[in-house]
C-alpha positions as CSV (number, residue, x, y, z in Angstrom):
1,X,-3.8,29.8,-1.6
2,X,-6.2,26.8,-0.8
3,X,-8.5,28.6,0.9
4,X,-8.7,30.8,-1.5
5,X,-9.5,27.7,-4.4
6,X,-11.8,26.5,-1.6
7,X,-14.0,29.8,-1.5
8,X,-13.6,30.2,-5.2
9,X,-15.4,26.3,-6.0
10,X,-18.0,27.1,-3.5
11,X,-18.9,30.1,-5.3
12,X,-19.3,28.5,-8.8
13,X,-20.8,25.7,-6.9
14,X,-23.6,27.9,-5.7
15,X,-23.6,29.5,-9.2
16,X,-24.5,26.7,-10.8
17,X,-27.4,25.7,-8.2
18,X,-29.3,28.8,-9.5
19,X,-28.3,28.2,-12.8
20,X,-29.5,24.6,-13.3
21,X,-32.8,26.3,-12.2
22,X,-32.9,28.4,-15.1
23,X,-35.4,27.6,-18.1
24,X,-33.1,28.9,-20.3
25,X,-30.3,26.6,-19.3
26,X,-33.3,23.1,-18.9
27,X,-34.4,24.1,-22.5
28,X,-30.6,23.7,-23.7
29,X,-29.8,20.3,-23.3
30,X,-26.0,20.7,-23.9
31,X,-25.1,23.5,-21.4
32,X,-27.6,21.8,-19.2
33,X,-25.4,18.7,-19.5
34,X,-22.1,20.5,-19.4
35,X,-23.2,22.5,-16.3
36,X,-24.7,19.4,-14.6
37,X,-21.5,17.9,-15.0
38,X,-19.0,20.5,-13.5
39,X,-22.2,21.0,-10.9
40,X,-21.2,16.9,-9.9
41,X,-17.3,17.5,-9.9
42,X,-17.7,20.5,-7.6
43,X,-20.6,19.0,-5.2
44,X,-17.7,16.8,-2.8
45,X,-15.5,19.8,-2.7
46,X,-18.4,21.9,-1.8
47,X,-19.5,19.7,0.6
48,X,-16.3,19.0,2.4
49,X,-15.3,22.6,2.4
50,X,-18.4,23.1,4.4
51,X,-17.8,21.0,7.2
52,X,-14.1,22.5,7.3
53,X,-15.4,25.6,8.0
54,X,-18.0,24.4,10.4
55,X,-15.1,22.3,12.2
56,X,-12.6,25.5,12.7
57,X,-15.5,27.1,14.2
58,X,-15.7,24.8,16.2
59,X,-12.4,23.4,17.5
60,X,-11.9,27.7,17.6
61,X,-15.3,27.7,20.3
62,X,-13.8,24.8,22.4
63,X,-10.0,26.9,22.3
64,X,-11.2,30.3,23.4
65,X,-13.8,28.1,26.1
66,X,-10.6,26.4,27.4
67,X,-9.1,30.1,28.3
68,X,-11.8,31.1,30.4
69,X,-12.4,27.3,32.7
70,X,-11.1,27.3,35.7
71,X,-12.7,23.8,37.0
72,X,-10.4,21.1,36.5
73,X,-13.2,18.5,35.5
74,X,-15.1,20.5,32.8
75,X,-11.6,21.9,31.3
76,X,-10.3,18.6,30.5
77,X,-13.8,17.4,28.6
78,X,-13.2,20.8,27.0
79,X,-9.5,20.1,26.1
80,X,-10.4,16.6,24.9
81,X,-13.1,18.0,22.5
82,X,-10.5,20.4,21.6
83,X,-8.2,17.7,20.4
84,X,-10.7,16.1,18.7
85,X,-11.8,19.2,16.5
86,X,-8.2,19.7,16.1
87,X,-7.7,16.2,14.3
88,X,-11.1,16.3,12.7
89,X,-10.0,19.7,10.9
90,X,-6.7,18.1,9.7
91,X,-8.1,15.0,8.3
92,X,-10.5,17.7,6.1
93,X,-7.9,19.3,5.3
94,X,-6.1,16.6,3.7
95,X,-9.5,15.7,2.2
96,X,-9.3,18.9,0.5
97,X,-6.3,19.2,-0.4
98,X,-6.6,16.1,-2.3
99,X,-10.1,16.7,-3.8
100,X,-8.1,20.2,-5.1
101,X,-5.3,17.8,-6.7
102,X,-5.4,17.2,-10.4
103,X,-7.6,14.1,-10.9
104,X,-6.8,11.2,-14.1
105,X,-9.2,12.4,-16.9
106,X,-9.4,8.3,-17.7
107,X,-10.9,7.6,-14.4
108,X,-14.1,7.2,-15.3
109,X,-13.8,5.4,-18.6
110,X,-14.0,1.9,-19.3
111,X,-10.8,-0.3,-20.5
112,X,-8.8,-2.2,-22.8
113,X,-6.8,-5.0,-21.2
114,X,-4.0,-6.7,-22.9
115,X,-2.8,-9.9,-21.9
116,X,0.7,-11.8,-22.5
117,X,2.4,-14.5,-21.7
118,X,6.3,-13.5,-21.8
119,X,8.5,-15.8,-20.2
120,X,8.3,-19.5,-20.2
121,X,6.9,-20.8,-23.1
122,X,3.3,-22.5,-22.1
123,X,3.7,-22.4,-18.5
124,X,3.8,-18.5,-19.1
125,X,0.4,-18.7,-21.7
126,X,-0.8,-21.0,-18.6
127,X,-0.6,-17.6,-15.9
128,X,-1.7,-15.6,-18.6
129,X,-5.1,-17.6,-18.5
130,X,-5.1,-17.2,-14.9
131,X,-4.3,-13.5,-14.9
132,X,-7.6,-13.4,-16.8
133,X,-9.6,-15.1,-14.9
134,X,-8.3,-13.2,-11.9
135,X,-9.6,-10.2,-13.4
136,X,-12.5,-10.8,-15.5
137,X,-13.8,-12.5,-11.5
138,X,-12.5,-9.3,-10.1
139,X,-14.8,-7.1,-12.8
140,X,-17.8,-9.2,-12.6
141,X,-18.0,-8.5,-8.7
142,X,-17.7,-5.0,-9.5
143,X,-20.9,-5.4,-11.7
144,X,-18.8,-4.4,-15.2
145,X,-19.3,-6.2,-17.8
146,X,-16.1,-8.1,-19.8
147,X,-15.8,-9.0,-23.3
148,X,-13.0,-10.6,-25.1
149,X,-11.8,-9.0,-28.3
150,X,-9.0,-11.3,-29.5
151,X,-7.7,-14.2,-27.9
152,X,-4.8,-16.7,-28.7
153,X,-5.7,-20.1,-27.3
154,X,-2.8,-22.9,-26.6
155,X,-3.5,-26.7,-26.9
156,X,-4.0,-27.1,-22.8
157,X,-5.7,-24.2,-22.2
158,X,-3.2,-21.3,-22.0
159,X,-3.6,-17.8,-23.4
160,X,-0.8,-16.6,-25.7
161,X,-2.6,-13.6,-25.5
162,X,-5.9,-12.4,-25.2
163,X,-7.7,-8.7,-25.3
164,X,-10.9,-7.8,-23.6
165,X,-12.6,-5.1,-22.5
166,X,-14.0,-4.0,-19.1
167,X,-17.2,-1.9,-19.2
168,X,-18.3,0.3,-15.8
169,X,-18.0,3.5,-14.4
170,X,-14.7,3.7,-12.7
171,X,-13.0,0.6,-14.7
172,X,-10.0,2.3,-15.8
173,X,-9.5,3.9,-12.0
174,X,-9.4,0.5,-10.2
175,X,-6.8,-1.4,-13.6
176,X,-4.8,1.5,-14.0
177,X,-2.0,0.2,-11.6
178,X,-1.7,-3.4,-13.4
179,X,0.1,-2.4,-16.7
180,X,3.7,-4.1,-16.4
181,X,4.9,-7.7,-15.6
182,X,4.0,-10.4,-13.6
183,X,5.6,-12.8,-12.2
184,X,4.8,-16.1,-11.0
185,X,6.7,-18.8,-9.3
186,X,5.3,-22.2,-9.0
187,X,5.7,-25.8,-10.0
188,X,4.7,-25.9,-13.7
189,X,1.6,-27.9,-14.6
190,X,3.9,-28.9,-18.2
191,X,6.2,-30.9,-15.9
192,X,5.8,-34.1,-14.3
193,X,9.0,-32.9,-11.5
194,X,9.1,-30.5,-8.7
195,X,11.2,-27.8,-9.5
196,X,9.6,-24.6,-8.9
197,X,9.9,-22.1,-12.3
198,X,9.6,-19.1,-12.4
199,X,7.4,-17.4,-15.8
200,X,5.7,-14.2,-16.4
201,X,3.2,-12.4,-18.7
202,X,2.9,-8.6,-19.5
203,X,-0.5,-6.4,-18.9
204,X,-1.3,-3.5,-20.7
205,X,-4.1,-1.4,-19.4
206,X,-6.0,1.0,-21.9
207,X,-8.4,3.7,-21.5
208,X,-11.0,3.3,-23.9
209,X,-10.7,6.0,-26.3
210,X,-13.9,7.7,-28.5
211,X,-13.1,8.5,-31.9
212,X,-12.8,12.5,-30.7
213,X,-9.7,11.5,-28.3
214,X,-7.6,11.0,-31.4
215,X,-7.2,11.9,-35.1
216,X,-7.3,9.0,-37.1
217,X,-6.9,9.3,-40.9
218,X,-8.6,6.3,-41.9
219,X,-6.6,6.2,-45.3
220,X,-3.5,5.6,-43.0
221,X,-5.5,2.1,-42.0
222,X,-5.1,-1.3,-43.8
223,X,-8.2,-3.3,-43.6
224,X,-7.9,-7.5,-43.9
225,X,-10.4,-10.2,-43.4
226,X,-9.7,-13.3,-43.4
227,X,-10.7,-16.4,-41.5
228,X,-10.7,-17.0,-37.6
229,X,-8.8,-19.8,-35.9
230,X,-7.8,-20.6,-32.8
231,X,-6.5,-23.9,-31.0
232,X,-8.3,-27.5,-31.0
233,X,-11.0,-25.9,-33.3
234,X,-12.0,-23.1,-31.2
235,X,-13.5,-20.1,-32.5
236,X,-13.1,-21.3,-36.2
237,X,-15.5,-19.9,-38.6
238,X,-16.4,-20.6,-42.1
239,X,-16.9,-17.2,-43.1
240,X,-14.0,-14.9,-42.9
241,X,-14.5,-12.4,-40.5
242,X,-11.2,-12.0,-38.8
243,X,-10.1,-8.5,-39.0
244,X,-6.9,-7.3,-39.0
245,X,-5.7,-3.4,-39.2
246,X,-2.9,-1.9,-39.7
247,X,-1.9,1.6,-38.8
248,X,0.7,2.6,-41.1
249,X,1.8,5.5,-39.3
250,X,2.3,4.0,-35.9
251,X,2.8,0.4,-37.8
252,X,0.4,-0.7,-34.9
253,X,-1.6,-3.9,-35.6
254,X,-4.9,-4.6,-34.0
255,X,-6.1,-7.9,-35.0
256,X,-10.0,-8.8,-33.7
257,X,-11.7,-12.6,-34.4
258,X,-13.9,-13.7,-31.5
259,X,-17.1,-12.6,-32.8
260,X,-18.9,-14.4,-36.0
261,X,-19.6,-10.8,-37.1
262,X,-16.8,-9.3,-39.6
263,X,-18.7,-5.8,-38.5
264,X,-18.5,-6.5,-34.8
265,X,-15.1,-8.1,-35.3
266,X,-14.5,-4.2,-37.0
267,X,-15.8,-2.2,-34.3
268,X,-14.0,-4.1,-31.6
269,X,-10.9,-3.6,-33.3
270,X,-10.9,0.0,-34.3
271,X,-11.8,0.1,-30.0
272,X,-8.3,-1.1,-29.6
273,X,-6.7,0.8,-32.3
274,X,-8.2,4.1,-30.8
275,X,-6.6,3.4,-27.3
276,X,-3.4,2.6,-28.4
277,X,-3.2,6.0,-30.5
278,X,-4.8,7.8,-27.1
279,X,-2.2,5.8,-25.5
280,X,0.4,7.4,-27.8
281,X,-0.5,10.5,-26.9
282,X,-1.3,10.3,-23.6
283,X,2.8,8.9,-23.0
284,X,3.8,11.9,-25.2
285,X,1.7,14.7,-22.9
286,X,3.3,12.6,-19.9
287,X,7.1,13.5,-20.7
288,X,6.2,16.7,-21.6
289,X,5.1,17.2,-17.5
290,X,7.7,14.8,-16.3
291,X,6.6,16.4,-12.5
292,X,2.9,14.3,-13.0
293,X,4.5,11.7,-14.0
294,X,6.8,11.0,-10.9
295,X,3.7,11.2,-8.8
296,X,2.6,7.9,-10.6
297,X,2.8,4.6,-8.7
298,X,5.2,3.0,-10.7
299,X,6.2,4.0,-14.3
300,X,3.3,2.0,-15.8
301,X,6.1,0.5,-18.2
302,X,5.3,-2.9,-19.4
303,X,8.6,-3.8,-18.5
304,X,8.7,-3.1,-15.2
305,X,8.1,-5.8,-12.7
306,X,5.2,-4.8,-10.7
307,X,4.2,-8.1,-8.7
308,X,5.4,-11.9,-8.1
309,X,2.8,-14.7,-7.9
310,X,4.5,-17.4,-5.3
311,X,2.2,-20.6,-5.4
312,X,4.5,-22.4,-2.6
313,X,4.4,-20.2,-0.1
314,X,0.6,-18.7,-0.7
315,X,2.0,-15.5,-1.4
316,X,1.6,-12.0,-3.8
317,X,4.1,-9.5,-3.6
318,X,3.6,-6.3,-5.0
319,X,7.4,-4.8,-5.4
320,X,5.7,-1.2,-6.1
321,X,4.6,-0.4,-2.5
322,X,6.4,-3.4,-0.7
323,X,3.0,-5.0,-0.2
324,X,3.0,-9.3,0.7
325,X,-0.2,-10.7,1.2
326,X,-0.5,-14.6,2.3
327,X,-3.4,-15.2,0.4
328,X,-2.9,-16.6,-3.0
329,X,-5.6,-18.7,-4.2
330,X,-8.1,-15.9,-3.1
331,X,-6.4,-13.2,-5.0
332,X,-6.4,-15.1,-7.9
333,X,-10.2,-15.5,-7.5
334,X,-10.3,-11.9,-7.5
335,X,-10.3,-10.5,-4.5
336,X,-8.1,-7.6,-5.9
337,X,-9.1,-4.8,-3.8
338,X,-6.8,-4.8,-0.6
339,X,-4.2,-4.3,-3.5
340,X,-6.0,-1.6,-5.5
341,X,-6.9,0.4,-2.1
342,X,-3.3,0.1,-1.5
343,X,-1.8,1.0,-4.9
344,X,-4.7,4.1,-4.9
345,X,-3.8,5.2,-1.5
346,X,0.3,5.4,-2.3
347,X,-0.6,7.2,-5.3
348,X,-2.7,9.7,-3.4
349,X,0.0,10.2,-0.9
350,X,2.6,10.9,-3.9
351,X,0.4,13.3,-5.5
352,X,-0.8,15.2,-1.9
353,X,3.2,15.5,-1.2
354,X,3.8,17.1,-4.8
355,X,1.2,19.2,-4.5
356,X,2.9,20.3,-1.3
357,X,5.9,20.8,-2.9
358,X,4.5,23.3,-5.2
């Protein structure tokens, strides 16, 4: 059965070489773009597949060469290169086999994040501030580009909550794991003792929808302005150009002040309100194939306790793979990808064992 997808997306994949060399297809810019498109998703398969086949040939050579040695030294270099063929071919294989696997449609697109602090009053708005730095550090050395959307200052710096985005090809691949709570343990910078506390803040992770993901009625949208605010003074305006919509519907609210612009403030929000229908559904279309969703790592509900913070011993547990990593202060500087290799390599594992299955 996979050999036979295997042969089948080489095919198309060779297909689609000669056809992105026909004038016809240049001189249309849409097919060319459509075709160009599937002609990237099939190039690793293709690729792959073809040193598969060049590997069985050649862990077969070194097998039927082994059955026909009779001196001692040269049979065992044969056997070794044998064994190495051998492994080479299976490690391909689970390449494939993966590469065949149903990939996230949102991989590619950027993100909506939503932070909140939960737990704990303004120690818990304090971690939310630091979850964002975390990952607006962890973006930037990515080379995305971040950009708040809302924010909800405290008087000492916390974040009540605060939305950005996260612009780059891939985004939503590496911050789809972080959507549920966090926890952190420490000695609160609010108290003057030393009792440790424990507080959290809930992540939401958004693909960026387009206004094609989703049907939006916009009579089924309240529209208000009104004037920004935000704590000691910050981000206060003298025009209003807060906005603040409401979809009736849903009875979601999207509320966007950080720019001066009432018609950037617009377009950033309608960003947000666009995800959270997508994210609608997206949750819907997930029941429905309850099978996909058990491959997930995690449920992804913001309710879920997904990793502990522990500022006394230096340490970040993720619960979701059993991961502990004794390196605190670094994480939270965002060195985040030992964690999102891990979290992408579990997931892989659950989805290659499903596909198994079926």
């Amino acid at each position: 059965m996979m050999l036979e997808k295997l042969q089948a997306a080489e095919n198309r994949f060779e297909e689609l070489n000669q056809q992105l060399t026909e004038p016809d297809v240049i001189n249309n810019r849409e097919l060319y773009s459509k075709l160009l498109q599937e002609h990237a998703e099939l190039s690793e398969i293709a690729q792959v597949y073809g040193e598969y086949k060049k590997c069985i040939e050649e862990r077969d050579g070194a097998r039927e060469m082994l059955e026909g040695l009779t001196d001692p030294e040269f049979k065992e270099m044969v056997r070794e290169e044998f064994e190495e063929k051998t492994q080479a071919c299976r490690d391909l294989e689970q390449r494939l086999k993966l590469l065949l696997t149903p990939q996230d449609p949102n991989d590619r697109k950027n993100v909506i994040i939503e932070i909140r602090g939960g737990a704990g009053g303004e120690e818990a708005a304090l971690f939310a501030a630091v979850l964002f730095r975390m990952y607006a550090h962890y973006a930037e050395s990515r080379g995305w580009h971040v950009e708040i959307m809302d924010v909800s200052e405290t008087e000492i710096g916390g974040m009540k909550e605060v939305v950005f985005s996260v612009e780059g090809n891939g985004a939503y691949s590496r911050f789809k794991f972080e959507s549920g709570v966090h926890r952190v343990q420490r000695v609160p910078a609010t108290e003057a003792g030393g009792r440790i506390h424990t507080s959290t803040a809930t992540v939401a992770v958004l693909p960026e929808a387009e206004a094609v993901d989703v049907q939006l009625d916009p009579n089924d949208v309240d529209i208000d302005i009104y004037r920004s605010s935000g704590a000691g003074g910050q981000h206060i305006n003298k025009t209003d150009s807060a906005i603040r919509l409401t979809h009736r519907p849903t009875g979601i609210v999207v509320t966007c002040q950080d720019q001066r612009s009432q018609l950037k403030n617009k377009e950033k929000a309608f960003k947000v309100l666009y995800a959270k229908l997508y994210e609608i559904s997206q949750n819907a279309a997930d029941q429905a194939l309850s099978q996909e969703r058990k491959s997930q790592v995690g449920t992804g509900d913001r309710s879920e306790r997904i990793r502990t913070y522990n500022y006394p011993q230096n340490r970040v547990t993720d619960h979701r793979i059993e991961l502990t990593l004794y390196r605190l202060e670094a994480i939270l500087n965002g060195d985040l990808d030992e964690i999102v290799d891990a979290l992408i390599l579990s997931d892989q594992a659950k989805r290659l064992s499903g596909s198994d299955e079926d």
